[in-house]
Structures are given as C-alpha cells and as structure tokens.
C-alpha positions in Angstrom: 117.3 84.6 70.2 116.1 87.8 71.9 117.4 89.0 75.5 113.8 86.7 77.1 114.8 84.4 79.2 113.1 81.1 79.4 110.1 82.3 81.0 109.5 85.1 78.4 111.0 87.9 80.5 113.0 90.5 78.9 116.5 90.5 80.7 117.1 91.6 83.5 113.1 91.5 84.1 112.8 93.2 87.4 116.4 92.6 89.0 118.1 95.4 89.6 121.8 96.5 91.0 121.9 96.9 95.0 124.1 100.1 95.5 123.6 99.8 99.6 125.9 96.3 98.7 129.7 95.8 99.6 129.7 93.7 96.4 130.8 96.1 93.4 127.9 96.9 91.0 129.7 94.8 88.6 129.9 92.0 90.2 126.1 91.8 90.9 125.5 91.9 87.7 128.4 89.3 86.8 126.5 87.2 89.5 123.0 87.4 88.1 124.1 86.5 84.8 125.9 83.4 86.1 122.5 82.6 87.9 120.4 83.0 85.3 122.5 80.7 82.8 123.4 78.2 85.7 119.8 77.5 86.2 118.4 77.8 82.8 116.4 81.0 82.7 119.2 82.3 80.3 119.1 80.0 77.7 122.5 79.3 75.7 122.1 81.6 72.2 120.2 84.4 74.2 121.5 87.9 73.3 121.9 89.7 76.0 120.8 93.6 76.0 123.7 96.4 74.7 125.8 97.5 76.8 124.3 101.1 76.5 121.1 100.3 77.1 121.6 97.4 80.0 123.7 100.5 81.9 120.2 102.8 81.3 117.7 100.4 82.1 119.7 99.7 85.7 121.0 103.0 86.5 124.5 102.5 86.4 127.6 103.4 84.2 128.0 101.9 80.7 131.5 100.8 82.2 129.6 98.8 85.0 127.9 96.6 82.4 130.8 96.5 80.2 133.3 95.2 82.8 130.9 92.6 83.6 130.2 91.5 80.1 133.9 91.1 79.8 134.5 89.1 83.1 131.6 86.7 81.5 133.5 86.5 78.6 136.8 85.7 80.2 134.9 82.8 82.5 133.4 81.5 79.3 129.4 82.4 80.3 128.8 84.4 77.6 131.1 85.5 73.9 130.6 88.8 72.7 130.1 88.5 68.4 130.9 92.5 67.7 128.3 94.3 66.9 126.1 91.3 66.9 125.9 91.5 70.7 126.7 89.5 73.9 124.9 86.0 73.8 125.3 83.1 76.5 127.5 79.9 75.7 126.3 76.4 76.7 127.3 75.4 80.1 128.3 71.8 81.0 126.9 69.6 83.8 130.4 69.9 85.8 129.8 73.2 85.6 126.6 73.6 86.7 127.1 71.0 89.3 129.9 73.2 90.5 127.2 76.2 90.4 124.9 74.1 92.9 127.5 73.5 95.3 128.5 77.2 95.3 125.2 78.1 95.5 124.9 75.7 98.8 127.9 77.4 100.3 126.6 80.8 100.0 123.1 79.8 101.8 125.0 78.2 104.5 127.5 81.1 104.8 124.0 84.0 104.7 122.4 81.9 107.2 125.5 82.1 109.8 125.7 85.7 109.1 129.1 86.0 106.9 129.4 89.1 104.7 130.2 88.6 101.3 134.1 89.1 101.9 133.9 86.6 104.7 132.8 84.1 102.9 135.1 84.4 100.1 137.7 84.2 102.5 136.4 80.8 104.1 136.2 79.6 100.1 140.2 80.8 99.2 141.4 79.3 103.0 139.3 75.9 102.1 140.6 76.1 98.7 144.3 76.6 99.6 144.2 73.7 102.0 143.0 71.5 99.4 
C-alpha cells in the first residue's frame, strides 16, 4: 500500500510540524501518526513516506522523523521492514478505545486552558493514584 491514507491523500497531506509548540517536533509527528491510525485514515499495511523525504517535505531534521518512527515502532503503531519502509500495524479495539478516551481527556484539558505539560501531569498524578 502507498503512503494515501484512506481518503486518498498522500501522507502527511497538508499537516505540518508547529515549531511555535512546547511539544517537541517529534512528538507532533509521533501524535499525528497515532491519530491518523487510531481513527482509520492510516490504514494498517500503509507505508509510510522515507525518512529522508518525510524530514524534506515538513522542514525538519531527518533525525526528527526518525526518532519518531522509532517511538511508533517501540509503541507497536507501526514496524519498520529495512529498506522496504515504515508501514502501520493493525490496532485492536482496546486500543483504539483507549485512543478515544485519551482523545476526550485532551479536549477537556484544551478547553480549561492546560498546556500540554499540564495535562500530562493531571494524566501521571491520576495514573499514580490508580
């Protein structure tokens, strides 16, 4: 499968990094990737652009794209195949469950004004006390 997503838009389609953002470049892109799969638009089996030229086409560092190719890989979103590229792994309903109430958390946290790092410190305090 090519780097389209389900709507037949080449990856990363108009998306792009926010460098005014306390979140690392990386970690946007990290993000956007779990989106994508989470919700569809990144099918499981689509090859995801080279690291080269994912790191032209958004402006940033070839380590950027790489570091967050191998966090994927690490959380199981995506398995690099050498030189046959990065491609995204099936998720499971947990998962994506999981995904939706993250997703939840992060409205409710934007709409009481949190900051990124705020918020993830609400999530590690609620996830300590559990």
């Amino acid at each position: 499968m090519s780097p389209a997503d389900a709507a037949g838009e080449r990856f990363p389609g108009s998306w792009r990094t926010n460098p005014a953002s306390s979140v690392p470049l990386f970690e946007q892109l990290r993000l956007y990737v779990i989106e994508r799969a989470d919700n569809g638009t990144l099918a499981p089996g689509t090859r995801l652009p080279a690291v080269r030229s994912l790191a032209g086409e958004l402006g940033v560092a070839p380590h950027t794209v790489a570091r967050a190719y191998k966090e994927l890989e690490a959380a199981g979103v995506v398995v690099t195949k050498g030189r046959n590229g990065t491609v995204v792994c099936a998720r499971d309903a947990a998962w994506s469950s999981l995904s939706a109430a993250a997703a939840e958390f992060v409205a409710a946290a934007k709409a009481q004004g949190a900051s990124f790092v705020e918020a993830v410190q609400l999530l590690a305090a609620a996830y300590d006390r559990q």
